[in-house]
C-alpha positions, 0 to 999 in steps of 0.5 A: 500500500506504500506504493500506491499512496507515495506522492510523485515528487514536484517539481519546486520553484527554484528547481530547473528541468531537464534539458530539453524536457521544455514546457510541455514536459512541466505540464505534463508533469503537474498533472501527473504530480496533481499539482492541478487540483480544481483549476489554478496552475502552480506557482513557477510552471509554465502552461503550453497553450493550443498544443495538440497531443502530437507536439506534447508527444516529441521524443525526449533527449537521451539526458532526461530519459530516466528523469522522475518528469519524464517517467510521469510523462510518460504515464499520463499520455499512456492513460490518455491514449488508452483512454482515448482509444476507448473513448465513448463520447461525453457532451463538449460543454462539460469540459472547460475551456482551459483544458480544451486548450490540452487535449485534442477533439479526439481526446476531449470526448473521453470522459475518463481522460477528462477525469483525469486531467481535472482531478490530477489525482496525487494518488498514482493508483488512482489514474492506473485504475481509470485508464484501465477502466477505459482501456477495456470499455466495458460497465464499471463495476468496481470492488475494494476489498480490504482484510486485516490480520496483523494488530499489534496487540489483538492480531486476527486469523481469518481476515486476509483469507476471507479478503482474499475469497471474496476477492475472487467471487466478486471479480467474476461470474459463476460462468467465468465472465469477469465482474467486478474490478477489484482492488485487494488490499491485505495486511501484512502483505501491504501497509495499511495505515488509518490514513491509506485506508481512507484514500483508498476508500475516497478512491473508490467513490470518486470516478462515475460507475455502475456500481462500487462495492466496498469490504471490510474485514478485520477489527472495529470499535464504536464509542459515542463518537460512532463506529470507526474501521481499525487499522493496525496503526489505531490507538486511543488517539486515533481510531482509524477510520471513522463509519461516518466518514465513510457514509458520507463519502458515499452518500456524496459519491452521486455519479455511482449509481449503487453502492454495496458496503458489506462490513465483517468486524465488531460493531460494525451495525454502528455504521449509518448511525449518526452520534448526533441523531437516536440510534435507530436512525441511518441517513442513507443516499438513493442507491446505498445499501450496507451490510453488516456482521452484528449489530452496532453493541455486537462482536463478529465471530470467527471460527476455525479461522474463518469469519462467520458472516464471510462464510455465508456471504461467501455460500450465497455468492456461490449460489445459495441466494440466486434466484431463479435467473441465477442473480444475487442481490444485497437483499437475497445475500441478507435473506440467506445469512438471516435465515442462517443465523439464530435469534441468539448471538451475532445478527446481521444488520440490512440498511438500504435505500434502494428503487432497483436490485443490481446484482452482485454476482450471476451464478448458474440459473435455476431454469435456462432463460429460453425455458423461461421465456416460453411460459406464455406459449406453454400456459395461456393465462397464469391460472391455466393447467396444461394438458398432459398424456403419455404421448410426452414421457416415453414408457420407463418399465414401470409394470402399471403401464406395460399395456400403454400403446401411445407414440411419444410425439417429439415435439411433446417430449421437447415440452415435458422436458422443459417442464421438468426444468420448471418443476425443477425450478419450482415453477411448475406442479403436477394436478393430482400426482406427486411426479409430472411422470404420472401426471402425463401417464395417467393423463392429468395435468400440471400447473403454474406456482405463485413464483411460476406465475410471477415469470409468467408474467415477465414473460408475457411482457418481455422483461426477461 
């Protein structure tokens, strides 16, 4: 974590540049340096005005190659030309002219290249992570997970293992798809301070998204003054970071559109607790959603190495919270741990403030979405049986219907077989019969549940 929160160094007044490196090279080097936070240009650097991308480009001397500049050159026109390359276009009125004068047409639609140029992040991570999302062009969906073993006076077992699992289950899908983009930051394997911590969280919300999950294992407190985040370098006199910061980065964070907090430590159901407000009251933004071990006076356990609540998490990301599209959500991840854990002892806290359910992780369907979307041609209306006969299960050897002289007609056999992926999914059952086999041997019928009547339903108006 040293690594990624070390400052580039700047260049100071009085301190001259390279031979040859020019002007462009000192522009160049402030924004990479974030010297041009918010507007304004710093004392002593010059500003190159109407130069396009090629001329800020030129080769550079033999004698400045390795210099810390052109090292920082070098890295922001690489972010630049992978954002530039997938560019996906942004209106031109929300770019400034200032940095208009910086950035050819090309560049100036991209909407990352834009971010970067006017945050200047002094976090070199920071720009690593936006030209890496541009580069691939895809939905943002970013992750960062965080595991704490190593306190000095209370270490832990499990945290980094835990970090690590969920690491893997979020960054991709059950079929091997990729998902979220995640950043693992473990201890002792990076340096964790309260303060690296906090940036990377900041991070974490600042860039626009489709959705930005944050998790967090390791030690927590709370105190009157609300619930803080541990790292090992909290003491009395600082408690790492605060809950409430943390709720409020995220409540500001308006260009995500969901946010998923899932936090495995004591006390950890503090967060969303204001100390100024009764302790039943949680501000959350539209679109926020936490998820929390225990309750705000609550430890979270551990045994046999392993976080209680990660586990769970961790089996309904596997596939024990998927619907039957196979998609898990916060709130089927909550329903699973809930039904889980007992009225005694550790409980997990749900806080949301949601219109619409993202979901975290697409596993194995239940039934095959080309199965689901034949509903309406198989039942005429929700309340409708479908007529079964032994012309759609061929004869198994059962003695009862040994006599049985029906032809199985392959278009039948194609529909009992996906009425079968129904009763699977529990969509479907059979009128008067334990089993859709005797169903149709003996001539009855089967028939949409209340779950296979609410698909109907999608289907019927094409949402799935």
């Amino acid at each position: 974590m040293q690594q990624q929160t070390s400052n580039p160094r700047l260049w100071k007044k009085d301190e001259s540049l390279p031979t040859g490196l020019g002007p462009a090279l000192t522009l160049v080097a402030a924004l990479s340096a974030g010297a041009l936070l918010r507007g304004g240009r710093p004392p002593g650097l010059s500003v190159v005005r109407g130069k396009p991308i090629a001329q800020l480009t030129r080769p550079i001397l033999p004698q400045a190659r390795y210099s810390p500049a052109v090292r920082a050159r070098q890295r922001v026109h690489s972010c630049l030309r992978g954002a530039r390359d997938n560019c996906w276009g942004s209106k031109e009125k929300d770019l400034t002219a200032k940095f208009k004068l910086f950035l050819s047409p090309e560049i100036s639609k991209c909407r990352e290249a834009r971010k970067l140029k006017r945050n200047g992040s002094q976090y070199s991570w920071r720009a690593r992570t936006s030209c890496n999302v541009a580069r691939r062009g895809r939905t943002l969906r970013r992750a960062l997970i965080v595991g704490i073993d190593d306190y000095p006076k209370s270490p832990l077992g499990g945290c980094v293992h835990d970090a690590t699992s969920i690491g893997g289950l979020f960054a991709k899908h059950a079929d091997g798809s990729p998902n979220f983009d995640c950043l693992t930051l473990t201890s002792p394997k990076h340096e964790l301070t309260r303060l690296s911590l906090r940036h990377s969280i900041e991070a974490l919300f600042q860039d626009p998204a489709e959705i930005a999950l944050f998790y967090f294992s390791g030690h927590g407190t709370a105190n009157n003054l609300g619930g803080h985040l541990l790292t090992p370098d909290s003491d009395r006199n600082q408690d790492g970071v605060a809950m409430h910061d943390i709720l409020v980065l995220a409540n500001a964070a308006r260009a995500i559109q969901e946010i998923v907090i899932c936090l495995d430590c004591c006390n950890s159901g503090a967060f969303g607790e204001s100390p100024a407000l009764s302790g039943d009251s949680a501000g959350l933004r539209e679109g926020l959603s936490v998820l929390t071990a225990g309750r705000s006076t609550q430890p979270a356990m551990e045994v046999g190495g392993r976080g209680v609540f990660t586990r769970l998490l961790q089996g309904a990301l596997s596939g024990g919270a998927a619907d039957v599209l196979g998609r898990v959500t916060i709130a089927s991840v909550y329903a699973y741990v809930d039904q889980t854990l007992g009225a005694w002892g550790q409980r997990p806290m749900f806080k949301a403030h949601v219109s619409r359910l993202t979901s975290l992780r697409d596993c194995a369907p239940g039934v095959p979405i080309e199965v689901l979307r034949q509903l309406p041609q198989l039942f005429l209306t929700p309340d409708s049986d479908l007529k079964l006969d032994p012309s759609f299960e061929r004869y198994k050897g059962d003695p009862a219907y040994s006599n049985h002289t029906s032809v199985v007609e392959p278009r039948n056999e194609q529909i009992f077989s996906d009425l079968q992926k129904l009763r699977n999914g529990r969509l479907v059952l059979p009128v008067g019969e334990d089993h859709l086999y005797y169903a149709a041997m003996n001539s009855k019928s089967c028939r949409l549940t209340p779950l296979g009547k609410f698909y109907w339903h999608l289907a019927h108006e094409e949402k799935i």
